[in-house]
C-alpha positions as CSV (number, residue, x, y, z in Angstrom):
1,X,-19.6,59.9,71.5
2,X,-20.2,61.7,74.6
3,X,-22.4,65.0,74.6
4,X,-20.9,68.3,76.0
5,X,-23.4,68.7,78.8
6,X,-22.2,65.0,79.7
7,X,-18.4,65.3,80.3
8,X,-19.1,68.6,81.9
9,X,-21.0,67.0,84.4
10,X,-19.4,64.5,85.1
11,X,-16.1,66.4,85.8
12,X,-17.6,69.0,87.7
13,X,-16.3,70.2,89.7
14,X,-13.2,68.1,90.2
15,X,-11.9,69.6,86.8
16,X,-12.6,73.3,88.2
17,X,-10.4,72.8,91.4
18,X,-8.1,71.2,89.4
19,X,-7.4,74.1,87.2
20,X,-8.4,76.9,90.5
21,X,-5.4,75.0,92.1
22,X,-2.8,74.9,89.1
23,X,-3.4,78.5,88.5
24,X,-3.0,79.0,92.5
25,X,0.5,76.8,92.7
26,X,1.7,78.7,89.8
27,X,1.2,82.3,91.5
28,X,4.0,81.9,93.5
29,X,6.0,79.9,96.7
30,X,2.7,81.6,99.0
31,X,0.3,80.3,96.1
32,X,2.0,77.0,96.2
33,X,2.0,76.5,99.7
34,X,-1.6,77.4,99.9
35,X,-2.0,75.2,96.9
36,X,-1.0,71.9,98.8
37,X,-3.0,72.6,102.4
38,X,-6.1,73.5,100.1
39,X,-5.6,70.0,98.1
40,X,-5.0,68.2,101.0
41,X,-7.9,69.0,103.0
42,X,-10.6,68.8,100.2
43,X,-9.3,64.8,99.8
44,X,-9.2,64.5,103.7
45,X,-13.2,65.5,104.1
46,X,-14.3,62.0,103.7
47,X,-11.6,60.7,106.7
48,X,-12.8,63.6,108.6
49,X,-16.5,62.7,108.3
50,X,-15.4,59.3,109.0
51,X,-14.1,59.6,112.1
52,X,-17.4,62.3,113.1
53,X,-19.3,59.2,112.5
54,X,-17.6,57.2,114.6
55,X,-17.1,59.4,117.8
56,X,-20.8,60.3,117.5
57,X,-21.5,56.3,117.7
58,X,-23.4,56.2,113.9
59,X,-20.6,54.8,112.2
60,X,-22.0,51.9,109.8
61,X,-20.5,49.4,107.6
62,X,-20.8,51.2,104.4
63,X,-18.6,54.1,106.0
64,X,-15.5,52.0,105.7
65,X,-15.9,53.6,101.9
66,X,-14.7,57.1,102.9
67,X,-11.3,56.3,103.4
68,X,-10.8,54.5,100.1
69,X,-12.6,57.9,98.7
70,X,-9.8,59.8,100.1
71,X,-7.4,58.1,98.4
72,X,-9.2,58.5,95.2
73,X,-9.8,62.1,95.3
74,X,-6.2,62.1,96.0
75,X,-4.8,60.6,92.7
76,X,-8.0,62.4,90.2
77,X,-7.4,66.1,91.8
78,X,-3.6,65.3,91.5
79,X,-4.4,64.4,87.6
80,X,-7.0,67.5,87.5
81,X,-4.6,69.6,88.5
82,X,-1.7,68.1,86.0
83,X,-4.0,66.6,83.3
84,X,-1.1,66.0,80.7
85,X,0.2,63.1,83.3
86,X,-3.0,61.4,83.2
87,X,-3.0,59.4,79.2
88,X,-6.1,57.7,78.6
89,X,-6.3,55.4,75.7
90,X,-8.8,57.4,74.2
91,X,-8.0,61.0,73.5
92,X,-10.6,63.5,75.2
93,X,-11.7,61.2,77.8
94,X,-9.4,61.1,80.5
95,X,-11.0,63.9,82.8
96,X,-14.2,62.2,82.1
97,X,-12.6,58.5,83.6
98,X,-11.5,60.0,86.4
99,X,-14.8,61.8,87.0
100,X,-16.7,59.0,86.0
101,X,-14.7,56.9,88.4
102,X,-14.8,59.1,91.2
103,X,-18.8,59.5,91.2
104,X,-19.2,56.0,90.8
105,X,-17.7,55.5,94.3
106,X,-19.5,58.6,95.9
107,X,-22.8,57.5,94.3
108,X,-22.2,54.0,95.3
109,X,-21.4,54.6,99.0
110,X,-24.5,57.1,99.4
111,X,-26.8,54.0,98.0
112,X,-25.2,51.5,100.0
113,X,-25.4,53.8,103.1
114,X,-29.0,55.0,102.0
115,X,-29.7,50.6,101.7
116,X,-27.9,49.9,105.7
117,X,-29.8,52.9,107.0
118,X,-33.3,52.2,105.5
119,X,-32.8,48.0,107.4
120,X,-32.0,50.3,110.9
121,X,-35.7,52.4,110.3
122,X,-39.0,52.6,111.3
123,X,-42.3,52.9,109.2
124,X,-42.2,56.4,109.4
125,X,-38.8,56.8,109.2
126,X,-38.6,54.6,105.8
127,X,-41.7,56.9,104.5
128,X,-39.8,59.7,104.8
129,X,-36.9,58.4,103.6
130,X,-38.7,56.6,100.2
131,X,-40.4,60.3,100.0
132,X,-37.6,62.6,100.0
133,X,-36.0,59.8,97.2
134,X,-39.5,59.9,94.9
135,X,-38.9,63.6,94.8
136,X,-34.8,63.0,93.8
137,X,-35.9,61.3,91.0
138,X,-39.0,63.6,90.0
139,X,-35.9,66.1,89.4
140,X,-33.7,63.3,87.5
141,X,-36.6,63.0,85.0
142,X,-37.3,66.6,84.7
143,X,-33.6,66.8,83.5
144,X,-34.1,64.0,81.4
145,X,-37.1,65.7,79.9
146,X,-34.8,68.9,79.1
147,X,-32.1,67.2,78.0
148,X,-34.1,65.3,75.2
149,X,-35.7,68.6,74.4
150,X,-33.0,71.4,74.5
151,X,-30.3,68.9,73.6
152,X,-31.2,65.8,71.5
153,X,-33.6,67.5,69.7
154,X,-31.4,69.9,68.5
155,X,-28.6,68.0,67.8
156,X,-30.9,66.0,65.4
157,X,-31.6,69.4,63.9
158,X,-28.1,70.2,63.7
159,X,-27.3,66.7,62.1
160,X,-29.8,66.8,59.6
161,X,-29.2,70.1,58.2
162,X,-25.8,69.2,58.2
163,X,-25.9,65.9,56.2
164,X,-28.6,67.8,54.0
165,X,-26.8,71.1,53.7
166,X,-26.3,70.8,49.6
167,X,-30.0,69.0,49.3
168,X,-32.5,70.8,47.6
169,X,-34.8,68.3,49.0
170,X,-37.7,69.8,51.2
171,X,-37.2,69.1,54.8
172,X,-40.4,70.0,57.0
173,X,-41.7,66.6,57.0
174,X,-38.7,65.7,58.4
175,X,-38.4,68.3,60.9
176,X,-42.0,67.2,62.3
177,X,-40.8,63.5,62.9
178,X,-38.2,65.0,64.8
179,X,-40.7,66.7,66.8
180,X,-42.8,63.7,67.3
181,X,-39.6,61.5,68.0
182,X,-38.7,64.1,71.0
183,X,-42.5,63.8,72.5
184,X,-42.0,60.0,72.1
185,X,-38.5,59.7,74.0
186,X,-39.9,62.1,76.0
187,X,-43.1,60.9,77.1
188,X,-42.5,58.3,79.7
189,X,-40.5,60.8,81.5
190,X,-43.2,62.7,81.9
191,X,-46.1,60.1,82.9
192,X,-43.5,58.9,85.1
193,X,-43.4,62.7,86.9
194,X,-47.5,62.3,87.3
195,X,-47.0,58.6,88.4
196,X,-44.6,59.7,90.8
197,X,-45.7,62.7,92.8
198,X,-49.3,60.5,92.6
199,X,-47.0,58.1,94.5
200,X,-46.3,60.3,97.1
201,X,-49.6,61.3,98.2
202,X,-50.5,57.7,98.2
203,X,-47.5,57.3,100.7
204,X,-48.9,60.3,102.9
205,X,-52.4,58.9,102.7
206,X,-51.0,55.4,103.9
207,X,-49.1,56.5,106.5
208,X,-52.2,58.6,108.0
209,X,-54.8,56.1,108.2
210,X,-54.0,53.2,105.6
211,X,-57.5,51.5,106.7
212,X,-59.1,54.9,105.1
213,X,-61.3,55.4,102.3
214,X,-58.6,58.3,101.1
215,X,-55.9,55.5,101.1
216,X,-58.2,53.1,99.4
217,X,-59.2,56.3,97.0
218,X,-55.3,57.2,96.5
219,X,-53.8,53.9,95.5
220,X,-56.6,52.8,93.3
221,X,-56.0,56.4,91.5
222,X,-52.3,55.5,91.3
223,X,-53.3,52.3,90.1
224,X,-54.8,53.5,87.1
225,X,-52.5,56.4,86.4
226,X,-49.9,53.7,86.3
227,X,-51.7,51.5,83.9
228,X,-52.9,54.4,81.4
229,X,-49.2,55.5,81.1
230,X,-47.7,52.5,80.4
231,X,-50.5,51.9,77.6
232,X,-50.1,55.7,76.7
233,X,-46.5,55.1,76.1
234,X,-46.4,51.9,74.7
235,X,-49.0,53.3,71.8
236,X,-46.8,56.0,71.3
237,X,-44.1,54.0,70.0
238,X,-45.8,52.3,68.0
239,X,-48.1,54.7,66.3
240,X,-44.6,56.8,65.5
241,X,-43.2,53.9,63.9
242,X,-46.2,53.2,62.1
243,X,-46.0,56.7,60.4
244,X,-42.5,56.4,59.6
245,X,-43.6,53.5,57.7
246,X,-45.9,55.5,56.1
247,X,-44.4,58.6,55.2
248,X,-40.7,57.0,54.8
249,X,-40.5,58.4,51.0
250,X,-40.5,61.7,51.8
251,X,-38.5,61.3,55.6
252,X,-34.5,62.3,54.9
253,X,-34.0,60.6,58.7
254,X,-35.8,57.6,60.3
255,X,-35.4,56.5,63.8
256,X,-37.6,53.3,64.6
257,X,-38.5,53.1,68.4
258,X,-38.7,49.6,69.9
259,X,-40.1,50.1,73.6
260,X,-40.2,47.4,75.9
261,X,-41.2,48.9,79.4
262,X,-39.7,46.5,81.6
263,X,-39.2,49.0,84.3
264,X,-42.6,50.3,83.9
265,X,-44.3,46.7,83.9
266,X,-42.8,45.8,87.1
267,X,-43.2,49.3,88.5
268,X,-46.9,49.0,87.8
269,X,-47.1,45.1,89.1
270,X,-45.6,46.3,92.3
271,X,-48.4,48.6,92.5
272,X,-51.6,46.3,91.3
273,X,-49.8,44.4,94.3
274,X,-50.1,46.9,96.9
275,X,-53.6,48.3,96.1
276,X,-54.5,44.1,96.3
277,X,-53.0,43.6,99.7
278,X,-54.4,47.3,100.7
279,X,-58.3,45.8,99.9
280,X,-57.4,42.6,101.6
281,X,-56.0,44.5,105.0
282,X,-59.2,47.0,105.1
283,X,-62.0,44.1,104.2
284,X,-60.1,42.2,106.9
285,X,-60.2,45.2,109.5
286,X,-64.1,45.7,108.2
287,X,-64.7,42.1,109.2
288,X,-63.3,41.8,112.3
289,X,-65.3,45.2,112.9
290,X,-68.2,43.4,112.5
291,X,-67.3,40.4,114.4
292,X,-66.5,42.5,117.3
């Protein structure tokens, strides 16, 4: 079961060219001439950046993938554009494969490309670079945060008025849960948006002077705003599924939340680990300070 905002997403906007350039091909022997040059230079962009790369000498490994993406965008603008030749086993779905499919490769080749360059850089270079992709993912979980509130939540309202639409049964219990359910699924989104733009200042505050006390001050702040989120989060779960347990009589839905953080864990390992060898390097430079 797929959401709307999902398969909208995902075929955007290979579906919309695919229906601008039916309606253009069937405007007339102009519109279909047009038609064709249009489609055929929207699947040669990746070839065309391809060979930029290479004449400006920054060609990589990786970018042997945007030929094989021209021949993909090929065959799923060619099915956009005539979706009834395209039969996917199941019905509704086949825009969404060949969406799916298509940013799979796109995706793919920017992290592989994003992996080769980071091995080429410098320090600075790699902070940057780790920077601008702390603050990509500060906007993935800020959609993740609005999609669990604008759309889970209310298809959970939607659901449960729908199954209880003949039930004389009093719902506002119920509807409270699914308030607290949405804060719960929600929550480690949001201490990882704190965690995350803390991360970045720790980055700047390394990269200035990492033998500073404001480095020293900024990872041993991030070092506990890691560790009171995952606890935060981890007691969130449970206490929600503790009151489910005891208010189940009166609940019309139950949703039992069993969080194991592994992400988080090792996220905040990674960080005890490089506040550790932080202290080490700065009572190391404070020594041989002294020595000298």
């Amino acid at each position: 079961m797929y959401s709307k905002l999902y398969s909208v997403l995902i075929t955007f906007p290979f579906e919309q060219l695919g229906l601008g350039l039916r309606k253009l091909s069937l405007s007339g022997t102009s519109g279909n001439i047009a038609a064709i040059i249009i489609y055929v230079l929207i699947c040669l962009l990746p070839c065309l950046l391809f060979f930029r790369l290479k004449r400006s000498g920054k060609l990589l490994k990786t970018d042997f993938f945007l030929p094989v993406l021209t021949v993909l965008l090929f065959a799923v603008i060619y099915y956009m554009i005539n979706p009834g030749l395209f039969h996917a086993g199941l019905p509704g779905t086949g825009k969404m494969l060949l969406g799916c499919t298509c940013y799979s490769v796109i995706f793919g080749y920017i992290v592989l490309r994003l992996l080769e360059t980071y091995s080429l850089s410098d320090t600075r270079r790699l902070h940057v670079w780790l920077r601008t992709l702390l603050t990509v993912v500060i906007f993935l979980f800020f959609y993740a945060i609005l999609a669990e509130f604008f759309e889970t939540f209310t298809i959970s309202i939607l659901n449960l008025r729908k199954v209880n639409s003949y039930s004389s049964t009093d719902m506002t219990m119920t509807y409270i849960f699914l308030v607290l359910q949405c804060i719960t699924n929600a929550l480690p989104y949001i201490l990882a948006v704190f965690i995350l733009f803390s991360s970045i200042r720790s980055l700047n505050a390394l990269l200035h002077n990492v033998y500073s006390d404001a480095s020293e001050a900024a990872i041993e702040k991030l070092t506990s705003l890691c560790t009171k989120s995952l606890v935060i989060a981890v007691l969130s779960s449970i206490g929600f599924n503790i009151l489910q347990l005891i208010f189940h009589k009166i609940l019309l839905q139950i949703k039992m939340i069993i969080s194991i953080p592994v992400f988080s864990i090792a996220f905040v390992l990674a960080v005890l680990l490089t506040a550790n060898y932080v202290r080490e390097n700065q009572k190391l430079k404070q020594d041989n300070d002294l020595f000298i």
